[in-house]
C-alpha positions in Angstrom: -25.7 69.9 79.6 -27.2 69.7 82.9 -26.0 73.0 84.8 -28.7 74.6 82.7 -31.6 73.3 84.7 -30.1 73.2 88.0 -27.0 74.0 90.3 -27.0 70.0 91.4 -25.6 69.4 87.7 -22.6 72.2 88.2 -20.7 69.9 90.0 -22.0 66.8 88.0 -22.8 67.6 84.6 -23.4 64.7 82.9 -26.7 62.9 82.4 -26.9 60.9 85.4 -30.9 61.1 86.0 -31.1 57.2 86.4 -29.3 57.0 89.1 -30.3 54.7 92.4 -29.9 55.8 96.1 -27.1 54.5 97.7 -28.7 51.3 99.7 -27.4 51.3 103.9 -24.2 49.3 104.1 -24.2 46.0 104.6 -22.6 46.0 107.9 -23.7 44.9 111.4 -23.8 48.3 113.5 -24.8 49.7 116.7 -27.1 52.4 117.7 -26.0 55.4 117.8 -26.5 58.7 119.6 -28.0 60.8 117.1 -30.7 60.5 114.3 -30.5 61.5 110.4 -32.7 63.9 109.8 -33.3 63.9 106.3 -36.4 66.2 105.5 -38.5 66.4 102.3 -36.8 67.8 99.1 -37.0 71.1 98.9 -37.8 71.9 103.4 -36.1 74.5 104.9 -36.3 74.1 108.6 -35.1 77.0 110.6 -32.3 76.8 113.5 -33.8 75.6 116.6 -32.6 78.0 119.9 -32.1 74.8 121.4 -29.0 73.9 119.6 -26.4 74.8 122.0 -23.2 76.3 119.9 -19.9 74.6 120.3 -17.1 76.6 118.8 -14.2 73.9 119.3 -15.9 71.8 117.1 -14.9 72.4 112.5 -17.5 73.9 110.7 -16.4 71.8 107.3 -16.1 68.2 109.2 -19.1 68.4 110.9 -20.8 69.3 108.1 -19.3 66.4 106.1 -19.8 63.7 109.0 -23.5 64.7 108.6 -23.7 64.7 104.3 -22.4 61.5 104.8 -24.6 60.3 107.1 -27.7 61.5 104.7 -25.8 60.2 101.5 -25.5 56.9 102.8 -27.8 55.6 105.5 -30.6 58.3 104.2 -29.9 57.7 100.2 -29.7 61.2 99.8 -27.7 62.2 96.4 -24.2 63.9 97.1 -25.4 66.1 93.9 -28.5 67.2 95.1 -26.7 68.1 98.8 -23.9 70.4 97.0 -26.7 72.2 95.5 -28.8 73.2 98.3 -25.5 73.3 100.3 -24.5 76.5 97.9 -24.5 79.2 99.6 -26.1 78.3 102.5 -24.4 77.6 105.4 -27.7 78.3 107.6 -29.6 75.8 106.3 -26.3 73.4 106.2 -26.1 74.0 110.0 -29.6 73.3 110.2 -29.1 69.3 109.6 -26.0 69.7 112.0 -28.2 70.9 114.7 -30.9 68.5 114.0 -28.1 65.4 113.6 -25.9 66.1 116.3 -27.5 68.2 118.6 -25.4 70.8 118.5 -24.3 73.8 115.9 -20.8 74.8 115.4 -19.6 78.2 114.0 -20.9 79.4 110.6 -19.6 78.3 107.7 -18.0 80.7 105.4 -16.7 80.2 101.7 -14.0 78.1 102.2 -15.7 75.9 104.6 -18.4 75.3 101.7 -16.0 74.2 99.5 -14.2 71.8 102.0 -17.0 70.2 102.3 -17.9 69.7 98.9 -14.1 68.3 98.3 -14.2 66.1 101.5 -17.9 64.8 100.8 -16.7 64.1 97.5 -13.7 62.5 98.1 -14.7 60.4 100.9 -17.5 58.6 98.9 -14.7 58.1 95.8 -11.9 56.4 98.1 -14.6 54.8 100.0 -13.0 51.0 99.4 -9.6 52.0 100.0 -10.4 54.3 102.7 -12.5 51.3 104.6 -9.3 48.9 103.9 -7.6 51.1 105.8 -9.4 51.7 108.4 -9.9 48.1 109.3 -6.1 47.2 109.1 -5.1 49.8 111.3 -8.1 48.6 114.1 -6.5 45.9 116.6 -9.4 43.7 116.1 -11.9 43.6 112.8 -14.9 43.4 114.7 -14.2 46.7 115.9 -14.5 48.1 112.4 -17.8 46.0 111.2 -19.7 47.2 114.3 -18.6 50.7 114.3 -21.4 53.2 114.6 -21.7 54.4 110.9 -21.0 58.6 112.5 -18.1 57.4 113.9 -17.0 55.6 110.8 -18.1 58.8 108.4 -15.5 61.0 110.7 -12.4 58.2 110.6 -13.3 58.4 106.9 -13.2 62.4 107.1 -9.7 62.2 108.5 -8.4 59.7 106.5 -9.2 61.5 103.8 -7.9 64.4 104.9 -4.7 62.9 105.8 -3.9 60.9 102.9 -5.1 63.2 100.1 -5.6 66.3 101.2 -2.6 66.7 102.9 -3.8 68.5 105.3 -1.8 69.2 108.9 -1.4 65.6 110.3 -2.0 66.7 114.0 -4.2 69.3 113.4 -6.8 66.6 111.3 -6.8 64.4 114.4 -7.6 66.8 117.5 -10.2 68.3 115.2 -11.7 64.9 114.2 -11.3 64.0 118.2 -13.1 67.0 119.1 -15.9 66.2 116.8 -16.3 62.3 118.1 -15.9 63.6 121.6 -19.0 66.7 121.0 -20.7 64.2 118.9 -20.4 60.7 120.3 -18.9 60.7 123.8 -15.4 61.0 125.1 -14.6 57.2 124.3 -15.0 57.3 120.7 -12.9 60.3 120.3 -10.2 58.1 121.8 -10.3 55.4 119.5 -10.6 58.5 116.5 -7.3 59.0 118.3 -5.6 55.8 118.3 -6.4 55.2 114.9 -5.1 58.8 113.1 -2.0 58.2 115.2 -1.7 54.5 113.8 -2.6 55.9 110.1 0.2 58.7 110.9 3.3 56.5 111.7 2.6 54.2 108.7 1.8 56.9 106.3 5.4 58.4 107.5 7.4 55.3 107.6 5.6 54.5 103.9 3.9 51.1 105.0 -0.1 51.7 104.1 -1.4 47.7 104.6 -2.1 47.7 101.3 -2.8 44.3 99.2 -0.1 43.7 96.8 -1.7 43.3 92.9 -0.4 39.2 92.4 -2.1 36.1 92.5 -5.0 34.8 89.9 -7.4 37.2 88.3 -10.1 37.6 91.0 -7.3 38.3 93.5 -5.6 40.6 91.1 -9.3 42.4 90.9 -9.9 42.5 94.5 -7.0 44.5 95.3 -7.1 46.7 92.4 -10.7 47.1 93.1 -8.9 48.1 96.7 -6.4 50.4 95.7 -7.9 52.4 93.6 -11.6 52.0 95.0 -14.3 50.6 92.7 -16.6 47.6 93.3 -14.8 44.4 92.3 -17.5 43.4 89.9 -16.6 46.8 87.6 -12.7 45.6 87.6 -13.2 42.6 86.7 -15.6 44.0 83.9 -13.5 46.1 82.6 -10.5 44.1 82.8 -12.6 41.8 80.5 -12.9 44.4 78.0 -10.3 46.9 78.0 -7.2 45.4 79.5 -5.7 45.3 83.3 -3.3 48.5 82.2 -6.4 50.9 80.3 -8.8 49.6 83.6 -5.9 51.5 85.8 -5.7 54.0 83.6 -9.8 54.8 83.8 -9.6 54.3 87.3 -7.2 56.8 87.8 -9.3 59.2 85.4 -12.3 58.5 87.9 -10.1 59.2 91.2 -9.2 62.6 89.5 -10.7 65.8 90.4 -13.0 66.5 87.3 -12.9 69.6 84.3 -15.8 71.0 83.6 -17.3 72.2 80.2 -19.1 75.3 79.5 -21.1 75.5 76.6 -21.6 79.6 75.4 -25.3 79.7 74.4 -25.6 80.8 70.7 -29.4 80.7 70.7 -29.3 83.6 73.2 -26.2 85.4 70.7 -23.6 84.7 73.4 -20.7 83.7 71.6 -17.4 81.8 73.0 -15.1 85.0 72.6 -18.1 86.8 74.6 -17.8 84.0 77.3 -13.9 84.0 77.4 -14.0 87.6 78.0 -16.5 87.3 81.3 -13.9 84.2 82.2 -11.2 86.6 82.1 -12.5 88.9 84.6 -13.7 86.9 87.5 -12.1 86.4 90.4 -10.4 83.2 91.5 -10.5 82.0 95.3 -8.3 80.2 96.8 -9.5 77.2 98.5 -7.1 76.9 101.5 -6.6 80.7 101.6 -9.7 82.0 101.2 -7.8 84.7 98.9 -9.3 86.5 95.6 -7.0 87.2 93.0 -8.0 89.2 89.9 -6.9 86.7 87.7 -9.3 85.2 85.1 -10.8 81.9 85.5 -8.0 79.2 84.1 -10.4 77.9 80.4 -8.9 76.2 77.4 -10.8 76.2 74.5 -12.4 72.6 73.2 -10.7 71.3 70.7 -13.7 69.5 69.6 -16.9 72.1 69.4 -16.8 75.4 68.8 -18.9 76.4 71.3 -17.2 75.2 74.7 -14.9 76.4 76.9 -13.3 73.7 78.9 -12.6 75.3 83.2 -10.7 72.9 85.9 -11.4 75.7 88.9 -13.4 78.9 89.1 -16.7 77.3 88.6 -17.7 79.5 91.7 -17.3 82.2 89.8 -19.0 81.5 87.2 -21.7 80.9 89.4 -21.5 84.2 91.4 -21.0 85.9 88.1 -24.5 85.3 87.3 -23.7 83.6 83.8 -25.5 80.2 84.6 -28.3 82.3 85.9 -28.8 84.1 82.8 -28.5 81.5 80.3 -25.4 83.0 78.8 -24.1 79.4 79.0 -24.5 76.0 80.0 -22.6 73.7 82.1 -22.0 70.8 79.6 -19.7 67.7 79.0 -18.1 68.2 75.5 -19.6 64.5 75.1 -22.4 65.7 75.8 -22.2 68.1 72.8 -20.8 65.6 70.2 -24.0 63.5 70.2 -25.6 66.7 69.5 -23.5 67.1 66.7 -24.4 63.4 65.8 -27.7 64.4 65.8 -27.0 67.4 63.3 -29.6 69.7 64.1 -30.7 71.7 61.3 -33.4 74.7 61.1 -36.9 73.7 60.0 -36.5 70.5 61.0 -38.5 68.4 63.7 -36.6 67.0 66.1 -37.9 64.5 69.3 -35.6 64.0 72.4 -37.3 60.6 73.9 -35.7 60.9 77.2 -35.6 64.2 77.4 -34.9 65.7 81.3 -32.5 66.9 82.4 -32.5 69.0 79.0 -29.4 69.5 77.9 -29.1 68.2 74.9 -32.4 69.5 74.0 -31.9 73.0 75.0 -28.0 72.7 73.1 -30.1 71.6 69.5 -32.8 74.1 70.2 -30.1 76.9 69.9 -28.7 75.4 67.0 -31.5 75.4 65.4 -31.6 79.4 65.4 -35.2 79.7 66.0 -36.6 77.9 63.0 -38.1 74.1 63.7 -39.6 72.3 66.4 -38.0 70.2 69.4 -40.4 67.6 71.5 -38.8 66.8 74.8 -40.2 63.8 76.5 -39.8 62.5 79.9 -41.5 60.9 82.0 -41.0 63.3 85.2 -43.0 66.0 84.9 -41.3 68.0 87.5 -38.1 68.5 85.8 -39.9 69.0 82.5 -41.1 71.7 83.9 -37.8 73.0 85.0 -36.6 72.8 81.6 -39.6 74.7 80.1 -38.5 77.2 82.5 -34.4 77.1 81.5 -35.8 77.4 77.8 -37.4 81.1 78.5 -34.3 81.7 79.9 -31.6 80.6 77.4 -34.8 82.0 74.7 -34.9 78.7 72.9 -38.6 78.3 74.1 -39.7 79.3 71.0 -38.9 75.8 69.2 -39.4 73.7 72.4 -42.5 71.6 73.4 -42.1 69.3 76.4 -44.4 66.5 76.7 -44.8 64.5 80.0 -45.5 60.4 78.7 -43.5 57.2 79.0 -42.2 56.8 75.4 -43.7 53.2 75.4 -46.8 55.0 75.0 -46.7 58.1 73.6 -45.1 56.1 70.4 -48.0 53.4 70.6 -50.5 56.3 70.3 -49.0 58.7 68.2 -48.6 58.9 64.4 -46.5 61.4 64.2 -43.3 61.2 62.0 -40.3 62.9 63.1 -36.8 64.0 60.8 -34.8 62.9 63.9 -35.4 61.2 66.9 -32.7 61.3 69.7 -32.9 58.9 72.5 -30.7 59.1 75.4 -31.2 56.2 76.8 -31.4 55.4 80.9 -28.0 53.5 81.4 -25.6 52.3 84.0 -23.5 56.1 83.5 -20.7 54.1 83.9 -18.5 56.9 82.0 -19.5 59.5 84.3 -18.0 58.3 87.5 -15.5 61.1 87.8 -18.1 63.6 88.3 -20.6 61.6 90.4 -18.8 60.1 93.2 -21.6 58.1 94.6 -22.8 56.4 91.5 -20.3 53.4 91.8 -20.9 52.6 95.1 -25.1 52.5 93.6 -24.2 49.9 91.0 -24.8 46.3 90.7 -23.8 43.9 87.9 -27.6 43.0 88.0 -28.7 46.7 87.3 -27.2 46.1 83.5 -29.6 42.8 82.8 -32.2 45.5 83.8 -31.3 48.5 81.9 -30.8 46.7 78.5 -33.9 45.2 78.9 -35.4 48.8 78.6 -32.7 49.8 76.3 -34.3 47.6 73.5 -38.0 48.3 74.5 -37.3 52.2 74.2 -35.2 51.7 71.1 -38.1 49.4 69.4 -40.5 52.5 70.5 -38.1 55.7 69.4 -37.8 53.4 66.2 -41.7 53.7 65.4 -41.4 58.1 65.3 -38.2 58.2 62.8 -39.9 58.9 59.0 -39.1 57.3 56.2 -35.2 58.8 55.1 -34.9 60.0 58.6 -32.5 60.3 61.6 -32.4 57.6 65.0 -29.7 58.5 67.3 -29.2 56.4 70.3 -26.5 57.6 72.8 -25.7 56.4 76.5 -23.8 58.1 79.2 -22.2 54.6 79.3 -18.7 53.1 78.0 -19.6 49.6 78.8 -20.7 47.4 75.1 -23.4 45.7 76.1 -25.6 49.4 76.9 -23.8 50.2 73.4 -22.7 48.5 70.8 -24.3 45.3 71.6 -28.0 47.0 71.6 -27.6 48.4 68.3 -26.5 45.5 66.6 -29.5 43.9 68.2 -31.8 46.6 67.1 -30.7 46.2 63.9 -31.2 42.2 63.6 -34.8 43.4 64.8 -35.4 46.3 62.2 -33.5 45.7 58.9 -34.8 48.9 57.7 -32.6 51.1 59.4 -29.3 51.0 58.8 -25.6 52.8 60.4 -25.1 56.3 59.0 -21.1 56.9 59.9 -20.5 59.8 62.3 -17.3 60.5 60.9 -18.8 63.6 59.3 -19.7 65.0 62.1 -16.9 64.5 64.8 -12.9 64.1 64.9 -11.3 61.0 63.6 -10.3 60.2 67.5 -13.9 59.7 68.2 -15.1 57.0 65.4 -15.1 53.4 66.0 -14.7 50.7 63.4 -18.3 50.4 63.1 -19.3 54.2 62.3 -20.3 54.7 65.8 -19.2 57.8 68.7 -17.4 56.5 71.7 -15.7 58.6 74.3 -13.0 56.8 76.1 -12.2 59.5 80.0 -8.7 58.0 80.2 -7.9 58.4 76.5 -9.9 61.6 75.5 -10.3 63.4 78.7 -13.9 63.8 78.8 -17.1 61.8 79.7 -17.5 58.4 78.9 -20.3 58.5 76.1 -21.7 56.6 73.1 -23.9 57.4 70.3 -24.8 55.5 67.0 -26.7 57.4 64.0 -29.1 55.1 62.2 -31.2 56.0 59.3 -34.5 54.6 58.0 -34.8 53.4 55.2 -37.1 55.2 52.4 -38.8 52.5 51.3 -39.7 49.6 54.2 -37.3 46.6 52.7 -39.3 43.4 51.4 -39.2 40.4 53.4 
């Protein structure tokens, strides 16, 4: 779904456009050598002769010591960095230079993709990687006043160490080289000290990790710990789901994520003409840097006919061109089932309310085969734009109007009647954690007070476009109730004249809760976390 617009969305597919910046760490910290240069979106800033090279010193880590410094004390997005980061290793030395005074060796392919994984992975295992880091220092005000570099590169070989599995001594004279060049010789003796001390436990199998007992807020705290999510979201989840299915999600989360790619029949590309391309790209090897002609590993989804389901290779794709030409889409197979809750039809006229980054829009579009009319909506103009552009490309442009408006107001001052109205609503995207590693660590329990608050002002709006005997779809990238099930019902106390239209028609059994709606469960059904309920007006407005 959101591949289509831009590379950020290869790696993170799912709707996620509501996000928050990370906010700096709540931790008391000293100064620290070197500044984070983060420059405008978009800025290319060229090498400076002044960086001195210093080849002892990993492309890949230092690299990921400096993401990580933009990520979280510049609120960059970790998506938004893999993208520019594609590709171009200049411009990724660039920020090393500017951050650390120096530049190391260039990066190749491999190093690329170590630093996505380690960027990645560092921000998921955040918690537990902190926990550890703190047990193993010999006082705990060492940790809380660590310079946040020097914490980003124990984190880095940590990481490295305890789920990579990389070469134990090789991590730490590579991390102490990169202290030593970046910091000063002291700190890469206490980067040292610490991968030793992470070493011996790791081999004698002794990680200080809290044991899951006492009453349910300790239980929560060192689940939260183990497996790395905020406290408040255990707790939430235990609440709703269980301590054993809240494990089980977590897991799911932790997990490197599948992708989906959706073969774009409004362009005449069919699946079999996609699994044919996938079966004659080449596959790297991470750790080798090897290419094997050997397809790309796909399955096909057992869900939608149109989706091709890849774990590795996604590279590939992207060198292959396929992305680039609108021959498919990057998309969640949740993603496509509230399209197919939507039921697109020729002729008809169809509004998406919250329309960027496009996915969905673009995926009913082709559906529609030409005939009909699709209004996206968004408030950001920019990225409306984009998807203008990505529908000339997939050739869905046709059927496709985008209009930049809050939907607040563009339904106050339209009068336009619509057959279906889809609104993907702004939400928590707590069912996309897998793919956006960052997003947990930008989420409050307060944020949800927020967001259903504008949950039931844009569902009262979308409400106001549907025509009599027609179609209102509200979805979420969300598995929590209260974005879901809980607004609905509420809608519906509000507006009697709509009323639940089963989904059961349109997607598997699995799928369809007790009350008609579409839920996606990660743990259980292996993809995003989604929701969708199909509502239908009523012909006639019902009597009071």
């Amino acid at each position: 779904m959101a591949q289509v617009l831009s590379l950020q969305e290869v790696f993170h597919s799912a709707d996620t456009r509501h996000a928050r910046p990370a906010k700096p760490p709540q931790r008391t910290t000293h100064k620290f050598k070197t500044s984070v240069s983060v420059p405008k979106r978009g800025a290319v800033t060229p090498l400076r002769k002044t960086h001195k090279l210093n080849s002892d010193v990993s492309p890949h880590r230092a690299v990921s010591a400096v993401r990580l410094m933009r990520i979280e004390m510049g609120g960059a997005f970790a998506d938004l960095l893999n993208e520019k980061g594609k590709g171009s290793g200049e411009n990724e030395m660039g920020y090393v230079g500017r951050t650390l005074g120096f530049r190391t060796k260039d990066l190749d392919d491999r190093d690329l993709r170590l630093v996505t994984d380690v960027v990645g992975g560092t921000i998921r295992w955040r918690r537990y990687l902190d926990h550890l880091i703190c047990s193993l220092c010999h006082d705990e005000r060492v940790f809380r006043s660590m310079e946040p570099l020097l914490l980003q590169i124990l984190r880095i070989g940590f990481y490295e160490i305890l789920k990579l599995d990389m070469p134990p001594y090789a991590v730490v004279d590579e991390n102490v080289r990169l202290a030593k060049a970046a910091l000063r010789p002291g700190a890469g003796n206490l980067v040292n000290g610490i991968l030793r001390k992470l070493l011996v436990v790791k081999d004698n199998d002794s990680l200080p990790l809290p044991k899951v007992e006492g009453d349910d807020r300790t239980q929560a705290r060192a689940l939260a710990t183990i497996h790395s999510h905020p406290v408040w979201m255990v707790r939430r989840w235990t609440k709703y789901l269980g301590q054993e299915e809240t494990v089980r999600l977590m897991v799911w989360n932790n997990s490197d994520p599948s992708f989906s790619l959706r073969a774009n029949c409004g362009k005449g590309f069919s699946r079999d003409d996609l699994v044919k391309q996938l079966q004659v790209l080449k596959v790297l090897d991470l750790y080798l840097l090897v290419g094997f002609e050997l397809q790309v590993p796909h399955e096909l989804s057992l869900h939608l006919d149109d989706f091709v389901r890849i774990r590795t290779g996604m590279q590939a794709v992207l060198q292959a061109g396929l992305l680039k030409q609108g021959l498919c889409a990057v998309q969640d197979e949740s993603a496509g089932m509230v399209v197919s809750v939507v039921d697109p039809q020729p002729n008809e006229t169809i509004i998406d309310c919250c329309a960027a980054p496009g996915g969905k829009t673009l995926y009913m579009a082709a559906l529609m085969k030409h005939h009909g009319k699709v209004y996206a909506i968004d408030v950001n103009k920019g990225r409306l734009r984009i998807l203008k552009d990505t529908a000339q490309v997939h050739q869905v442009d046709g059927i496709i109007t985008t209009v930049a408006a809050d939907l607040r107001t563009f339904a106050e001052e339209t009068k336009e009647k619509y057959d279906k109205v889809l609104l993907d609503a702004p939400c928590s995207g707590l069912g996309v954690l897998s793919k956006r590693a960052d997003l947990r660590w930008n989420r409050r329990v307060e944020d949800l007070e927020e967001l259903t608050n504008l949950q039931d002002e844009l569902l009262d709006a979308a409400s106001t476009l549907v025509r009599p005997g027609g179609v209102l779809v509200y979805s979420t990238c969300s598995i929590d109730p209260e974005e879901n099930e809980e607004r609905v019902e509420a809608f519906l106390l509000r507006h009697p004249e709509f009323n639940i239209d089963p989904v059961d028609r349109w997607i598997p059994a699995a799928f369809v809760t007790n009350r008609g709606f579409f839920a996606s469960n990660p743990a259980k059904h292996s993809v995003d976390g989604a929701f969708a309920a199909r509502l239908v007006r009523a012909s006639v407005k019902p009597t009071s």
